[in-house]
Structures are given as C-alpha cells and as structure tokens.
N, C-alpha and C positions, 0 to 999 in steps of 0.2 A: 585487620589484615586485608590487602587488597586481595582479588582471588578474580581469575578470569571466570566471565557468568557461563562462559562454553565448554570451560574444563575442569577434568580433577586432577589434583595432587595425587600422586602417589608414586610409592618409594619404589623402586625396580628390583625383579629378581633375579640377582646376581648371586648368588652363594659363593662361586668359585671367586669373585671378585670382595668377598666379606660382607654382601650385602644382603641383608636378611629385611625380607616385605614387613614383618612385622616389629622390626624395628625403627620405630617412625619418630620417638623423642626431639631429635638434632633436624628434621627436613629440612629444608630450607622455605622461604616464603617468598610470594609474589612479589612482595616490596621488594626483596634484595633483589631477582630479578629486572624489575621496573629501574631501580636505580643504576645498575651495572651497564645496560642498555642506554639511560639516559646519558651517564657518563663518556660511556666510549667514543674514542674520536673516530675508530675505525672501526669496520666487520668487513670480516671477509665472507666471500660469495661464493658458492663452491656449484657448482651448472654442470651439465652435460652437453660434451661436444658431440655432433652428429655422428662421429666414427665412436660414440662411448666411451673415449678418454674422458676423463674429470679436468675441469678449467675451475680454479680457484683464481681470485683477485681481490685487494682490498677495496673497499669502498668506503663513502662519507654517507652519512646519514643522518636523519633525522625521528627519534621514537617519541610520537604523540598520540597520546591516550590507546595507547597500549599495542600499537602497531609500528614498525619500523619503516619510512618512506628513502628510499634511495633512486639517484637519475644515474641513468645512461645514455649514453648515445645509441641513438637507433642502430646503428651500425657497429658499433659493440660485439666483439664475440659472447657476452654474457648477455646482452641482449637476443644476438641471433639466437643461442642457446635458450634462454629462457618462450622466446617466440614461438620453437621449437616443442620443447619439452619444457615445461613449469615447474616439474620437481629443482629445490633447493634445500641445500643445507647451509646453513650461515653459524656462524660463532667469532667471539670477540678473540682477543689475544692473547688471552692470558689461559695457560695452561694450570693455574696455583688457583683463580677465581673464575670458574666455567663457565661460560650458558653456549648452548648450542641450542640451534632451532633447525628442527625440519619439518619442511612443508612444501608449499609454491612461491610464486613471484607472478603478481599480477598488476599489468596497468592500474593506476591508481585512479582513480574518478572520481574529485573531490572538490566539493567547492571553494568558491572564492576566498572567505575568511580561512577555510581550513590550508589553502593555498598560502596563506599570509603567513599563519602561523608556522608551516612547515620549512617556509622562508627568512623568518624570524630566526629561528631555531638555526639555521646554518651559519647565519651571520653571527650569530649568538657564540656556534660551536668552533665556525672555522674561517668568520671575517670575512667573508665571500657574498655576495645576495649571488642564489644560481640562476634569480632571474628566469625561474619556473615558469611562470605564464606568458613568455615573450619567445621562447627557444623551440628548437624542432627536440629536444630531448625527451627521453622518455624517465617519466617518473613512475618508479614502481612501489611497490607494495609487499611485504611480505604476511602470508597467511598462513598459523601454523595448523601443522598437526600433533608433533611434541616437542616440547621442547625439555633441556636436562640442563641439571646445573649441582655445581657441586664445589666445595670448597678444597684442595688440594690438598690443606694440614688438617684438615677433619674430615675425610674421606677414611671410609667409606658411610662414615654418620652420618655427614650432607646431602648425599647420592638423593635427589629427588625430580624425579618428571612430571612435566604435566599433559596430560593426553586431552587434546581438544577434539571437539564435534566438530566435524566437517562432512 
C-alpha cells in the first residue's frame, strides 16, 4: 500500500456521525485515493474571496506522483484569491466516492521533464497540450494538510483521513 512518507492514516472522531476512532478494519488506502485523483476529469477549487465569501469552480488537472498541478490565468478570480490567501479546499464530484483535500495552492516550480510529463498528462486526459511552458498562465500546485475520503455505501466504515506535516 502506497502511504504518503509526511502523513498518517487515521479514522476521524465522529461518534455523532457513527464514527468510532477505533474502528479502523473498512479505512480506506492511499491507493484508492491515488486512483480516484488520477482518474477525475475535474476538481473543483474552493478559495477565498477578499470580502470572505467562498468562490468555488471546476478545474482540469493533472495528479503526478502524488500531487495535483492545475493552471490558471493570472487574472483568475481563483488566482487573485489564491495570491491572496493560499488556503484551499478541493474535492472531486462525486458525493457516493469522496476525497476532499485541504490545504494551500502554491506556484508550482518544476522542472523541464516534470513540465513534459504534467503536459503529457493533459493531452492524455483532456486532448489539449496547455502548452505550459510557452504561456503567461499560472500553474499551480496543491499542498495538503488533510485530506478525507470515504465511500457513500460503506460510510461510516470508509470514513478515513489523512493528516500531513506541514
């Protein structure tokens, strides 16, 4: 089982919600994780706006080697936001198969081959090259601190986070 090297597993204390810390049989693993991310066409970006309303939008993206890279336009209200305030919450579509991440969104700074492959990966997912290294766009980065996931039809058994070092 893959397991990120900066964080641990572990089940959330919910009681009210049927979820008991000690009952950790059903968790979920990094692998399903890793895949649910690799798969998805979309996540949505959830930022804060400077008056503290919440801005959500979907994005495209790319998860390689265990990080999610997504571009904006510098001009972007999710970028001005982000530029702003770095806190992020991202999660995929599906409310029945979960993963939510919170954390920040950071400039990406990444080399040439890692450039290719994150390139690769678009055209791969959504037939587009973005043409990353030729654009005034901003590619970013998401860094977590935890993320949660959980299976709809086996909830509250699934219920598993994982809390990273930052």
């Amino acid at each position: 089982m893959i397991q990120p090297a900066n964080a641990r597993r572990v089940r959330p204390n919910m009681p009210h919600y049927g979820v008991m810390p000690e009952q950790v049989d059903a968790m979920l693993s990094w692998d399903w994780v890793e895949r649910q991310m690799h798969e998805a066409r979309n996540y949505w970006v959830c930022t804060v706006c400077a008056d503290g309303r919440p801005h959500s939008v979907p994005v495209w993206g790319a998860w390689i080697d265990g990080v999610l890279y997504f571009g904006s336009d510098r001009l972007a209200l999710k970028a001005r936001n982000i530029a702003r305030d770095s806190r992020i919450v991202l999660h995929l579509g599906s409310g029945d198969e979960t993963v939510i991440f919170e954390g920040k969104a950071a400039e990406a700074r990444v080399s040439a081959s890692q450039l290719q492959r994150i390139s690769r990966r678009y055209v791969e997912k959504y037939e587009l090259d973005p043409q990353l290294a030729e654009s005034d766009d901003l590619l970013l980065r998401v860094i977590s601190r935890k993320v949660m996931a959980w299976l709809e039809k086996d909830y509250p058994a699934t219920a598993t986070y994982w809390l990273f070092d930052v």
